[in-house]
N, C-alpha and C positions, 0 to 999 in steps of 0.2 A: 795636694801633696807632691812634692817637689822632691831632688836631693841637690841640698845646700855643696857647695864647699869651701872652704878655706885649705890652708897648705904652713905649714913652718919648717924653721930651718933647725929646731930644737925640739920639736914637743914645746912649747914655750910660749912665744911668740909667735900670733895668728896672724894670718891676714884674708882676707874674705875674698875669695874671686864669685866669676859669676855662676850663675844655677847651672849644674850640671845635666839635669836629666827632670825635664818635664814631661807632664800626663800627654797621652796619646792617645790614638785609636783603641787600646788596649787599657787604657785605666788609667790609673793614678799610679805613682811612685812610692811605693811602699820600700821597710827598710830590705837590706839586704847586707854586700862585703863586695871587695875589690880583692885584686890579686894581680902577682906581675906573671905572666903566660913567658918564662923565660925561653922553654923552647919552640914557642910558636905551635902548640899543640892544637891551637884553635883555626890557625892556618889565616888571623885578623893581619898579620904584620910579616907577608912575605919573608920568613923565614930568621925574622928579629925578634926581640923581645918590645913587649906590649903590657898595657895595661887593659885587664875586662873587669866588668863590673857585674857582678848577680846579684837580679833584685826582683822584686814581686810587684807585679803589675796588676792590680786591685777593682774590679769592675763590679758589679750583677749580671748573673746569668738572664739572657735577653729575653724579656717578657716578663721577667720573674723581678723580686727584690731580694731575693737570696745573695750574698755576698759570693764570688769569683775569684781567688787568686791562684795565682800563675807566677812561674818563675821565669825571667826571660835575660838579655845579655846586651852590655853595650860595651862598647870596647874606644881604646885611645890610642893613637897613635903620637902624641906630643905629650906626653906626662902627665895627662889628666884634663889638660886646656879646654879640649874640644874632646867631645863623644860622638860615637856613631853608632847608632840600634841598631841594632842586628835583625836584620831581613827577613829570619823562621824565628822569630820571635812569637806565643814564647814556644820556651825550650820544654818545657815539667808541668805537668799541668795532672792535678789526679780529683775529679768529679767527687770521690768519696767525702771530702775534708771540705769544709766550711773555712775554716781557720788554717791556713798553709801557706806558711810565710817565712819572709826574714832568714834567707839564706846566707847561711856562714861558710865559705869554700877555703880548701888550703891545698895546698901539693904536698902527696903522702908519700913519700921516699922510697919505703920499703915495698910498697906496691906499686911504684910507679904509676900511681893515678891520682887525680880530682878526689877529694872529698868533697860532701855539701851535707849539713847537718841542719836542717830543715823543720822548724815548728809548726807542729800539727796537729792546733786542738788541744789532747793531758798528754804529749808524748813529742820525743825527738823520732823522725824519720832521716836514715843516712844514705845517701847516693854516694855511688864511683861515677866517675866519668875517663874515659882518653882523652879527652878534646874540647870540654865545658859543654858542650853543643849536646852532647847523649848521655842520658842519665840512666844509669841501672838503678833499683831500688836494692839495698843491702841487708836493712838491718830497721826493729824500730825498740827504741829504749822511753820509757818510764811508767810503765804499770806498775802501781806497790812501790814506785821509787819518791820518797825527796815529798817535798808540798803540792798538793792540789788544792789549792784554794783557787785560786783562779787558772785562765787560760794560759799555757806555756807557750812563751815568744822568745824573741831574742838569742838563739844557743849560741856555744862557740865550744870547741875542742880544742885543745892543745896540747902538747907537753911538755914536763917540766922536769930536772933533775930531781931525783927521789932526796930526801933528806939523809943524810950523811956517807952518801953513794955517789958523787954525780955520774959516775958511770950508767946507772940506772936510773931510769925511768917513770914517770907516773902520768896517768893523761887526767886531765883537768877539763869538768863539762858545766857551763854555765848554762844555765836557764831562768829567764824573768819569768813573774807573776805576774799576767793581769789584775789591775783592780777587778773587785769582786762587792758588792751592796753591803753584804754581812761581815768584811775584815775591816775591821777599821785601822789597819796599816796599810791598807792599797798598796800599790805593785811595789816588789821587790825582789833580789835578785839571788837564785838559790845555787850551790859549786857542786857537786860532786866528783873524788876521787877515785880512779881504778884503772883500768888497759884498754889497749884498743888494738886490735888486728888485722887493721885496714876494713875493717867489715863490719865487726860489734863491737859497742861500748861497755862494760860489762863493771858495775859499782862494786868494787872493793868493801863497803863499809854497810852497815847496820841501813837495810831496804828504808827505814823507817824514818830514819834521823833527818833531821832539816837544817841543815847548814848554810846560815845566812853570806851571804860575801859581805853585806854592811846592816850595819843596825842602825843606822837613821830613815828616815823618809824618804831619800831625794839623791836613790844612787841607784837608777832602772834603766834594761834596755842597753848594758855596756857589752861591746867586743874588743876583743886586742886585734893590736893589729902583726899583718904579715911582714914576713920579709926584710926584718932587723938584721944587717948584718951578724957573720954567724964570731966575728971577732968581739961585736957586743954581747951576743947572744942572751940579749933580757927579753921577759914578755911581756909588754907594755899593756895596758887597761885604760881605755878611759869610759865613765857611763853618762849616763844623760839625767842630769841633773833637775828631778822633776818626780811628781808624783801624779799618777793618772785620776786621784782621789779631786786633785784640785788645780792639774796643770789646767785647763782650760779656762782658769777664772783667777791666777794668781796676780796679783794689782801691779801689774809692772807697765811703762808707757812705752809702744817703740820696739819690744822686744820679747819674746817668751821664751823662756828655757835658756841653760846655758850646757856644758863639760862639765865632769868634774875634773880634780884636776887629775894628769897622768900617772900611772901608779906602775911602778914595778911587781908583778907576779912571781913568789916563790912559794917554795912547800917546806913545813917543818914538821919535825914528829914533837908533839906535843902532850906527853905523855900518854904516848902510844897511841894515839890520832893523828893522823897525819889533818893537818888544819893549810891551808892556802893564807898567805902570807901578801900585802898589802904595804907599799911606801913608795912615798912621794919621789916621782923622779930623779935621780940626781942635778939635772940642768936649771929646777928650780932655783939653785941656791942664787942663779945669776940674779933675781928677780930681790933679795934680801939686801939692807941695809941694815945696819946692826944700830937700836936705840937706846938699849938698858941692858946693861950684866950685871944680876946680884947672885949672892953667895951668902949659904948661912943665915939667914934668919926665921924666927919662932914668927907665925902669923895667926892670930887670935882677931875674932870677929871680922871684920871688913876691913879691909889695907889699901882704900885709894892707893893708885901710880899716877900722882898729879904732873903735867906735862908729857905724861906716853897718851896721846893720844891719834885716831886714826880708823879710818873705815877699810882698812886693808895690811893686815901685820901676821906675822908668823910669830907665835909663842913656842918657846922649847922651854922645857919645865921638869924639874926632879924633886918629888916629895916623900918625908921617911913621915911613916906613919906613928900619928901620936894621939892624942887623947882625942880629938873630934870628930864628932861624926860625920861630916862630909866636910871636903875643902876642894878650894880649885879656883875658878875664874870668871866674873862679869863680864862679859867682850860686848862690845856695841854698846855700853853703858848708857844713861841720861844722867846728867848733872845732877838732879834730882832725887835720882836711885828710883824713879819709879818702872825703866824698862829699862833690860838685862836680858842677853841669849846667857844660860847659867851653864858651864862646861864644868864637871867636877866628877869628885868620888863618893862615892857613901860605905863609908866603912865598915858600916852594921853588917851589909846586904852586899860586899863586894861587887858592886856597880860601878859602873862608870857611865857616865849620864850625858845627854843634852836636852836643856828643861826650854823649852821655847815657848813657854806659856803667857811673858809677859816681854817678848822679845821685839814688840812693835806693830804692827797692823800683823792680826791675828784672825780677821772676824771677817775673813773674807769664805772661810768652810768652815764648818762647823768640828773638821777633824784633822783640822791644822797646828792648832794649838796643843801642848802637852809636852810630855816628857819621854826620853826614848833612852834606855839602855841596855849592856851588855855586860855580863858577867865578866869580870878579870882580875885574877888572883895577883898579887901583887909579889916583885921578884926582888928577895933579898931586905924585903921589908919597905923596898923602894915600891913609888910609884912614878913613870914618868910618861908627861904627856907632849905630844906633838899639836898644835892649833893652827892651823891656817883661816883667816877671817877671812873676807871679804864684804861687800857693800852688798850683798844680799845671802851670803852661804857662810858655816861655818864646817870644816872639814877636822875633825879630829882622831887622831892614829895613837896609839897606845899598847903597851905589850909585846914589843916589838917591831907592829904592823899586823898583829894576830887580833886585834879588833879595831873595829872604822865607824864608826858615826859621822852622817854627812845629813846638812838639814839645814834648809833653804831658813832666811829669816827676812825680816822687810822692816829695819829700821827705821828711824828718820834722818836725815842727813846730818842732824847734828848731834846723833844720840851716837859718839867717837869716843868713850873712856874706857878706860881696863882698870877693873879692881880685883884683889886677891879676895878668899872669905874663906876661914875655917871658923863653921859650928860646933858647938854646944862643947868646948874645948879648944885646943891648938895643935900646928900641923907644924915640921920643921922645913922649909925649902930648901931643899942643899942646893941648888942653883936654878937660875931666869935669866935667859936671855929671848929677850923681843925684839924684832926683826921690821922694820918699815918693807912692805911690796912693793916694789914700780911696775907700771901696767907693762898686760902683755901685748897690748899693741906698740 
């Protein structure tokens, strides 16, 4: 276990430099977060701004097979190029916890300290720090809160303009789901809304309720990141595209796992719920070529788009709901019609779906294949949806950005057509336009 990195000049556009931080005397590289140490609190960079790295350094306790993690620090002085570990490494270490990991840090303003929001085991543990280096223990949240089905990893804190206030405030806490034997949606990733007072996190909302950030498979393990200018002032997301159910065995040659793509974080009240709010970057658009714009027409049973075809296309779509029970889109098509990733609506049951059951090599897990949606009430009688394809994922946003389906699929390289399909009746499209990708390298 290594930490990769890449670097872009957009969100957009990757490019892969070399391994930042290899295993050591200390363990493996497990995940953690970065941060810019602007006033040299850490004392790494002579009285300049720096980059340090907090991350969990993953062993067994010596003699034993018990698992070991530790939170420890490397720091940069050239923008990330090169790293240097830190010498008292590690820094946080608590014998109690088996599971204690994946350190999320930020700079708390109000309190002029380090935050670190720290998975441990069914619950978030929070540290202060002055200087990264000394960790106070704060606070710990999730008993009675959110899902336990599996182990909780990956948190992040943040805050966000309250919905119709930006004056005010709302803090926003992510937590992934380990896979678990008995869920047969394996890990995913759950939000909770409420305050933070440098100290405790304290849920605003019903102890009980489980609010997913995406309802597909293949959106786990995401942090936003720091330190966006505050003239941009967005909070960006990206997750890691993969499912613990089956990422070790997914049929890829060369490479495992990818990003999703970048998402903008907002809050809106959604009939008196405040819900966390999801859309695709704006920088994306640079990646779009425009293929097809229609307007107005009635679609009944299957509507090939003969010549739109392509393993990488962005679909924008407005549908007024008419007599059929589900309508929407084949992406990844076979000539044939015999495999389809099926992206649509079901009108009965107010769904919004992605059916991946005959979407191309399936039969690699036994709980890969199927169908996955989310409830969404439809605005104005409109339905409209966003698609992002790709040569192995399909990303789709709807409702605003108030629901997200993301859900890996393994075509075949020539199974590139897009068909429309409204059942057991007709659907009316006020308008499509489909987008050709160019890579992002």
């Amino acid at each position: 276990m290594h930490w990769g990195h890449a670097v872009s000049p957009d969100m957009v556009h990757w490019q892969h430099l070399m391994i930042a931080l290899s295993p050591d005397e200390h363990g493996q590289i497990f995940s953690g977060s970065a941060v810019v140490d602007w006033n040299d609190t850490s004392g790494f960079f002579g009285g300049k701004p720096g980059l340090v790295a907090i991350f969990t350094h993953h062993d067994e306790y010596p003699g034993t097979a018990r698992p070991r993690e530790r939170q420890s620090l490397a720091y940069s002085r050239d923008n990330g190029r090169t790293w240097i570990k830190y010498c008292g490494n590690p820094v946080l270490e608590n014998p109690s916890y088996s599971d204690y990991r994946d350190p999320k840090v930020f700079w708390h303003e109000a309190s002029g300290r380090w935050i670190m929001v720290l998975a441990t085991g069914q619950s978030v543990c929070i540290y202060t720090s002055p200087n990264l280096k000394e960790w106070t223990f704060a606070s710990e949240f999730g008993e009675g809160h959110g899902s336990h089905d599996g182990v909780w990893e990956c948190p992040d804190l943040f805050e966000l303009a309250a919905p119709g206030n930006p004056r005010r405030t709302k803090w926003v806490m992510l937590v992934s789901i380990g896979e678990a034997p008995h869920i047969p949606e394996g890990s995913r990733t759950q939000y909770f809304v409420g305050h933070f007072n440098g100290q405790q996190f304290v849920n605003e909302h019903d102890p009980e309720a489980v609010r997913w950030l995406d309802h597909g498979r293949d959106n786990y393990a995401g942090v936003s990141f720091s330190d966006i200018p505050a003239l941009d002032g967005r909070r960006i997301y990206m997750g890691w595209m993969s499912n613990w159910k089956y990422a070790r065995v997914t049929p890829t040659e060369g490479w495992r796992g990818a990003m999703t793509l970048p998402r903008e974080l907002t809050l809106r009240d959604s009939g008196g719920t405040i819900r966390l709010i999801q859309r695709p970057v704006a920088e994306l658009s640079r990646l779009a070529g425009e293929m097809l714009h229609l307007k107005n027409l009635t679609i009944e049973g299957i509507a090939p788009l003969p010549g739109i075809k392509g393993d990488a296309m962005r679909i924008d779509a407005e549908f007024e709901l008419g007599s059929a029970s589900s309508f929407g889109f084949r992406v990844r098509a076979a000539e044939d019609g015999s495999r389809a990733t099926i992206v649509g609506y079901d009108s009965r049951s107010g769904e919004l779906f992605v059916d991946r059951t005959s979407s191309g090599e399936v039969r690699f897990h036994e709980h890969f294949a199927g169908r996955h949606g989310a409830a969404l009430a439809p605005s104005g009688g409109l339905v409209c949806l966003q698609l992002w394809v790709d040569r192995s994922s399909v990303e789709v946003f709807s409702g605003g950005g108030e629901c997200a389906i993301t859900d890996l699929i393994f075509p075949g390289p020539q199974d590139d057509g897009l068909e429309m399909f409204a059942y057991e009746g007709e659907v009316q499209l006020r308008s499509l336009k489909v987008f050709r990708l160019k890579s992002i390298q």
